[in-house]
C-alpha positions in Angstrom: -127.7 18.5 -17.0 -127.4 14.7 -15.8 -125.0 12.3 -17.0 -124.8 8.5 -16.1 -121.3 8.2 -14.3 -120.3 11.9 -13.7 -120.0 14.0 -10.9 -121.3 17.3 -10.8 -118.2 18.3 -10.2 -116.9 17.1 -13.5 -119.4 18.4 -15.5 -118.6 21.7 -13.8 -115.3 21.4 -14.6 -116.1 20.3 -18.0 -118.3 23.8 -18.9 -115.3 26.2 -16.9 -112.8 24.3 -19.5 -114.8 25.3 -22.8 -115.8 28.6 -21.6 -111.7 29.8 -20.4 -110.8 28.0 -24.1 -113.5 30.5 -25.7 -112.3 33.7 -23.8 -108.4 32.7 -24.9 -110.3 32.4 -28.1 -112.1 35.6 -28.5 -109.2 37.8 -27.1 -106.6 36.1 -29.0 -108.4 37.3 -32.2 -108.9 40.8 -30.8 -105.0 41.3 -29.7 -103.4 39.2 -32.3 -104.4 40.9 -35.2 -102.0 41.8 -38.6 -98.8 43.7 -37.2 -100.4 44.0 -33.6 -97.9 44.3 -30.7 -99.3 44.3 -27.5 -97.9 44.4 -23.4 -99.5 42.5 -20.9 -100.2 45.8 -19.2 -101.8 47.4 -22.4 -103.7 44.1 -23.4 -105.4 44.1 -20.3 -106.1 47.5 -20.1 -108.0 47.1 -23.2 -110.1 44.0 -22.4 -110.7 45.8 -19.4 -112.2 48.7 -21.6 -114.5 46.4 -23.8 -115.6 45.0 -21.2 -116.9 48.2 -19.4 -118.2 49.0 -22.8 -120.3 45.4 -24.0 -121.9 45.6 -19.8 -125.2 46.3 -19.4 -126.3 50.1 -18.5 -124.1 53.2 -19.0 -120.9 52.6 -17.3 -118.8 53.3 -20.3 -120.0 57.1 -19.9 -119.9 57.4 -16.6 -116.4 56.3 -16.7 -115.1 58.5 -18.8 -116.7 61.3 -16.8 -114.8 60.3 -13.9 -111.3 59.8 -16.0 -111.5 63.0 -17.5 -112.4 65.1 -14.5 -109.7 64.2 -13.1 
């Protein structure tokens, strides 16, 4: 991408902006839903869950493998 009068930089800082304002976005639908009360603790937890579960492979399995062995 090449703009006439901005910096790389910029336009870096630019596409970081957006993205951040999409991921407050996304998990602001998820955790904010009708009578939904979450702690920072548990709301993380759970993004950290989908995650594992929407990333390429089988981690979600293996993780659970692991959690309930021990």
């Amino acid at each position: 991408m090449y703009v006439i009068g901005v910096s790389r930089k910029r336009i870096f800082q630019i596409l970081i902006d957006r993205i951040e304002v999409a991921c407050k976005t996304v998990v602001g639908q998820r955790l904010k839903g009708l009578g939904m009360r979450w702690s920072e603790a548990g709301a993380d937890a759970v993004c950290c869950l989908h995650a594992l579960f929407k990333r390429e492979g089988d981690p979600w399995d293996a993780f659970w493998e692991t959690h309930i062995a021990a």
